[in-house]
FIFI-871420 format. One record per residue: z, x, y of N, C-alpha, C in turn. Coordinates in steps of 0.05 Angstrom, whole numbers, plus 5000, padded with zeros to 4 digits. Example, Ala and Ser with C-alpha at 12.3 -4.5 7.8 and 13.67 -1.06 7.14 Angstrom:
2
515652644886515652464910515652644934/514252574955514352734979515752585001/
end
This chain:
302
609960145658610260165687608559955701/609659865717608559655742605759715753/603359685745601659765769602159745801/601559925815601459975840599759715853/597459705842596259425866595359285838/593959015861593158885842590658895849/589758905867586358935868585859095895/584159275873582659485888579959525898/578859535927577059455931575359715937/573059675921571459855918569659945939/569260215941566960205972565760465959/565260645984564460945974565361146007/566061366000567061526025565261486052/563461446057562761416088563361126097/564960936085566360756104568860696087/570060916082573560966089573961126103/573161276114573361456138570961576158/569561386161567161306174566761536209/564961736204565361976226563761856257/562561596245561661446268561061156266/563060986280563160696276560560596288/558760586276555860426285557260176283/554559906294554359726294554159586266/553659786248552159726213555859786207/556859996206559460126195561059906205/561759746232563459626237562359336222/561059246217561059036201562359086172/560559246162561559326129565459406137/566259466151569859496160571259206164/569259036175569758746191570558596158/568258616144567558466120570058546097/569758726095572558786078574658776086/575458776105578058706120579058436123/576658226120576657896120577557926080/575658036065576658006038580058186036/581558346045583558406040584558296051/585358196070586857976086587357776076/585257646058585457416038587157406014/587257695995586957705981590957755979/591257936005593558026017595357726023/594557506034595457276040596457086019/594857135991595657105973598657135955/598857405967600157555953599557775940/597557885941596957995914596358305943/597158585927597858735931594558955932/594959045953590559205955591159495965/588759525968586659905982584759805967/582960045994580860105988581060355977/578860365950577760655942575260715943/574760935943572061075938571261075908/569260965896568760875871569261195854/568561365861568461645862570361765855/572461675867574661925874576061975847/575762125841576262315811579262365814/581062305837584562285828585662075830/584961935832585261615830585861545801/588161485795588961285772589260965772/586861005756585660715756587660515740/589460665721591360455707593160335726/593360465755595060305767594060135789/592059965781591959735789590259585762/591559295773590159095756586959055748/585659055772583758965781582359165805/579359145788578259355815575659105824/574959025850573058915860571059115875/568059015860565859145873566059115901/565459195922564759105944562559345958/562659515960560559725981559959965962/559759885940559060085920555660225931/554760275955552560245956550360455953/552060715945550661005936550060965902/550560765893551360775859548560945847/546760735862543560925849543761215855/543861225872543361615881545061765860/546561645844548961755820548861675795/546761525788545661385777547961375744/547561635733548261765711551361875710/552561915738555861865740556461595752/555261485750555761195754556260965732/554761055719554760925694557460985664/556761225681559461425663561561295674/562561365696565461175709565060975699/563960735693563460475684565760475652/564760665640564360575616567260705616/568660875633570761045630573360785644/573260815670573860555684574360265671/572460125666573059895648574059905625/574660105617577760165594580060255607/580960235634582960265652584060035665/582359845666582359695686580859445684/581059245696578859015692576859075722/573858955719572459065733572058745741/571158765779570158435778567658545790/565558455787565958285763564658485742/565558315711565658425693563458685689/564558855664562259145670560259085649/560358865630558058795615555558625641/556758505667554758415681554158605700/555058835702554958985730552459205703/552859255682551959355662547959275672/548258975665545558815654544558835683/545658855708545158705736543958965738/544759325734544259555752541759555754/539159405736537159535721535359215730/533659335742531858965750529858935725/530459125701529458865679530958665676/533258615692534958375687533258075693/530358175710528957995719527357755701/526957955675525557875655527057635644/531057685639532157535622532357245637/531857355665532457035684529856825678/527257065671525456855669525356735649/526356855627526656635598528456445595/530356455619531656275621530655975639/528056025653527055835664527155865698/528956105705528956125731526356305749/525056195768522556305774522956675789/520856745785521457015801518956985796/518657225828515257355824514057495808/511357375793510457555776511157865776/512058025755513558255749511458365725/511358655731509958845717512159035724/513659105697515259395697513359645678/513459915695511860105691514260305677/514460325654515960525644515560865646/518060905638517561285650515061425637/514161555647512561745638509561545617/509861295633507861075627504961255635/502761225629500161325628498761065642/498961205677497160955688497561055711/495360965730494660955764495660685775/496760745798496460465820493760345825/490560515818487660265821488560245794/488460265769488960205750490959955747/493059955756495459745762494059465778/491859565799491659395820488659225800/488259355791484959215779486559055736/488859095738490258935718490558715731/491158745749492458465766491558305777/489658505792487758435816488958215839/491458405839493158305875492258435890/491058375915489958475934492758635949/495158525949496658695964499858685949/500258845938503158865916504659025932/508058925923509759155923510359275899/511159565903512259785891514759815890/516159795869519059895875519760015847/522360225849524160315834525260065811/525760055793527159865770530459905775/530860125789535060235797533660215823/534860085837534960115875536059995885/536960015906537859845929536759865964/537159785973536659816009533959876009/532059745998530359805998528960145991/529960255975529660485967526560515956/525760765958521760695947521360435942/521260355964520060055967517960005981/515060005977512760005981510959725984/509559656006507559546006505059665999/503659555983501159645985498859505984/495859695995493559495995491759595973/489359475978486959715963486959875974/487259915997485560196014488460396023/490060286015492160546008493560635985/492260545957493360575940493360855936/490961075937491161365938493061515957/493961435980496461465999499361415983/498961315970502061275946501961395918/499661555909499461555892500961755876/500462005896502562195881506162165878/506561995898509661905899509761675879/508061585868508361385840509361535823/507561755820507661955796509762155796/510362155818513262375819516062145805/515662025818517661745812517461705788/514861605768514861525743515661805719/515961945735516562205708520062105707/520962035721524262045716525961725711/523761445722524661145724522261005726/523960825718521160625708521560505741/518960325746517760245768517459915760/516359795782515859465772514059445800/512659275795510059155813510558935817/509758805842509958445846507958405869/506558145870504958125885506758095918/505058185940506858145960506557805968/509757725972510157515981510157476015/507257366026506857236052509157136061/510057006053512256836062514356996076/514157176064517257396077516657466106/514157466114513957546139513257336155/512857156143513256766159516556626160/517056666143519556516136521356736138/521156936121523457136113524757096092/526557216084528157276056531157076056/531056946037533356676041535756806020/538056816032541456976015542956796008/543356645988544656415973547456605962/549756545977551856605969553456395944/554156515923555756315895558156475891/560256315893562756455889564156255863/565556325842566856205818563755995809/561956045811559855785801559055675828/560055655845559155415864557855615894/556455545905555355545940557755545952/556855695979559255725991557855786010/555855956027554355946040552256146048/550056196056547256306061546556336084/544956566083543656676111540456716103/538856836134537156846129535457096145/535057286129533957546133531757496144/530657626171528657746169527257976183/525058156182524158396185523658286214/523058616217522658656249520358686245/518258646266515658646274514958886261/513358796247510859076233512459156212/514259046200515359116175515158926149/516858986133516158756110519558676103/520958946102523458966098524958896115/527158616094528558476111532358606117/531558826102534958946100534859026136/538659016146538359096165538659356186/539159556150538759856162535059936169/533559726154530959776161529959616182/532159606213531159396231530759136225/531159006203532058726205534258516213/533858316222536058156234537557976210/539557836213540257636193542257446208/541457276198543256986212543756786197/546056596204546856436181545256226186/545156136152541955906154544455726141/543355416144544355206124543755106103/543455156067541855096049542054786046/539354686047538854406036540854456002/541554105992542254155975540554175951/537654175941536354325926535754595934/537054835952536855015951539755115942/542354905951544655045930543854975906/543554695886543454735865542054985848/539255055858537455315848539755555850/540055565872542955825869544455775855/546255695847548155525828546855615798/544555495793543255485764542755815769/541655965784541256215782543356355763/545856365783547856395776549356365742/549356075735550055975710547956065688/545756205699544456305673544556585669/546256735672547556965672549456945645/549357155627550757155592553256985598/554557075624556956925627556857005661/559556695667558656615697560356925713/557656995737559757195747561757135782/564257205778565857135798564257135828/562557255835560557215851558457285848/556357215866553757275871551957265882/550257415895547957295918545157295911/544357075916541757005910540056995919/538157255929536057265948533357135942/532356915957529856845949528356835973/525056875963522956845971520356645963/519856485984518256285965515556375966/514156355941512356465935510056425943/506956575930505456505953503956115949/505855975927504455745921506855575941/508955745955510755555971513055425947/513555645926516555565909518155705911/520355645908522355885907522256075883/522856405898522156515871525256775878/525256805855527756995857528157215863/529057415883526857665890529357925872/532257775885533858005867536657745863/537457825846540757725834542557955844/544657955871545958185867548958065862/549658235838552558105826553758415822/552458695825554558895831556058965852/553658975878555858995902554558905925/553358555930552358485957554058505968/552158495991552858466013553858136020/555757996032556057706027556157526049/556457726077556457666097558157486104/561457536095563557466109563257316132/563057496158563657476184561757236191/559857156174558456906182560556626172/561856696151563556446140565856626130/568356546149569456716134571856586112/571456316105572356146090571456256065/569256386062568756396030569956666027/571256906047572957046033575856956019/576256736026579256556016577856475991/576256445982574656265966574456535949/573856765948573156975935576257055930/578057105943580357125944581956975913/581656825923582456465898581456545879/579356545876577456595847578456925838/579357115851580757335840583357295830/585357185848588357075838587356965813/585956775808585756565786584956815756/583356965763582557165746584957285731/586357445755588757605746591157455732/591357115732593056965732592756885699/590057065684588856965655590057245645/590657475661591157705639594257705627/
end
C-alpha cells in the first residue's frame, strides 16, 4: 500500500492545537508552516504530528522530520522507546543513530576529539560522590554553569558563584541521584556579545542569528526573556559551522550551531542541536526551500 504522506512533521500537542496563540506559539506555527509550504511546493505530500500520539501509523508515511519535538526530555525513557520502535517504521530526519548520539551532551566530548572547541566540560555521573565546593576547588572557576547532560530550554540550568554554591546544593543532589550533570566555566562573553546560531542545512550555511539575554540574566533562550535577531556570519564563522557539522559519524540533513566565544575570545561550541532546533525560518525564509530540497533529495535515494 501507498503511504499516505511523504513527510511528517514532528511537533508535540501544545502547538497542534495551541489553547492560546502567544507571541512564542505563533512563531513556532509561522516556522512550520514556511517548512510545509516548501516541502508541499515540491510536491511531496505532509501533517503535522504529535511525536506521541500512540494511533498514528507511522508506516504510512515515508519520512518523519524532527521539528518541535520539544518535551522529548520530560519523557526521556518513552522517548527513546518510540525511537527505536519508529525508526523501524519509518525513516527518521534526521537519522535516529544521530538524534540517538545528539540526545545526551556527552556528545560534547566526541566533538572535542575531533578538534572542534567547546568549553571546558566536567560531566558528573549519577549517583557520582561529590559536592559543588568540591567541583568548584577541582577547577577552581570562580563562576561555572550547572546543567543537566538531557536538556533543553535551558532546563536546570544554573549559574553559579562561590558564595552560592550551598544555595544549589541540595538541587545538585536531588538531580544527581537520577542524571548525570556537566559543569563549564561561565562564558563572559554571553552577556557582552551573546550566544551566536549558525544554521547548516545538507553540509553548507544558510544562515544565523544572534541571541541575547535580557538584563540580569544569563539565558539567551526566548521563553527566558531573551531577544534574537538575524546576525550575518563572517565567512570564518560559516566555515567553523560547516566543520562542526561535517564532524558528526555522518553529515546530518541539518543543524544548528550555537556558539560562544570563550573567555580567551575563541569560538567555542556551547550545543550542536541536530534533534529538534529551533532554525528560525521567519528570519530567512529561503533556507526552508533549502531544507525542503535536501528532504526531496533524501526520499529520492529510498
Amino acid at each position: 500500500m501507498k503511504p499516505r504522506f511523504d513527510v511528517v512533521l514532528l511537533t508535540e500537542s501544545r502547538y497542534l492545537a495551541p489553547q492560546e496563540c502567544t507571541p512564542y506559539v505563533l512563531n513556532v506555527l509561522k516556522e512550520d508552516e514556511l517548512v510545509q509550504s516548501a516541502l508541499e511546493k515540491l510536491g511531496l505530500r505532509t501533517t503535522r504530528i504529535n511525536w506521541a500520539d500512540k494511533n498514528f501509523d507511522w508506516t504510512s508515511t515515508r519520512a518523519a522530520l524532527f521539528r518541535t519535538t520539544w518535551n522529548y526530555f520530560n519523557y526521556f525513557s518513552e522517548f527513546t522507546q518510540w525511537l527505536n520502535v519508529v525508526s523501524g517504521k519509518t525513516r527518521l530526519i534526521n537519522a535516529v543513530e544521530l538524534i540517538q548520539w545528539n540526545m545526551d551532551k556527552h556528545y560534547l566530548r566526541d566533538l572535542e576529539a575531533k578538534g572542534i572547541s567547546i568549553p571546558p566540560t566536567i560531566f558528573i555521573e549519577p549517583q557520582e560522590r561529590t559536592t559543588l565546593k568540591k567541583l568548584q576547588a577541582r577547577t577552581g572557576w570562580k563562576e561555572f554553569i550547572l546543567k543537566p547532560a538531557v536538556a533543553g530550554g535551558a532546563r536546570h540550568t544554573y549559574r553559579l558563584r562561590e558564595d552560592t554554591l550551598q544555595e544549589y546544593e541540595q538541587e545538585f543532589q536531588t538531580l544527581l541521584r537520577s542524571e548525570a550533570m556537566l559543569i563549564q566555566p561561565f562564558l563572559n562573553n554571553v552577556l557582552t556579545q551573546g550566544e551566536y546560531s549558525f544554521i547548516v542545512i545538507n553540509g553548507k550555511y544558510t544562515h544565523a542569528v544572534l541571541k541575547t539575554a535580557k538584563q540580569g540574566d544569563f539565558r539567551v533562550q526566548d521563553d527566558h526573556g531573551g531577544t534574537v535577531q538575524a546576525y550575518e556570519a563572517t565567512d570564518s564563522e560559516k566555515q567553523f559551522a560547516e566543520n562542526v557539522a561535517a564532524s558528526c559519524a555522518s553529515l546530518p540533513l541539518y543543524a544548528r550551531v550555537d556558539v560562544i566565544n570563550d573567555n580567551e575570545g575563541k569560538p567555542a561550541v556551547t550545543e550542536l542541536e541536530i534533534i529538534e532546533p529551533e532554525l528560525w525560518f521567519r528570519f530567512y525564509p529561503e533556507a526552508a526551500t533549502v531544507l525542503a530540497e535536501a528532504v526531496k533529495d533524501v526520499l529520492k535515494k529510498n
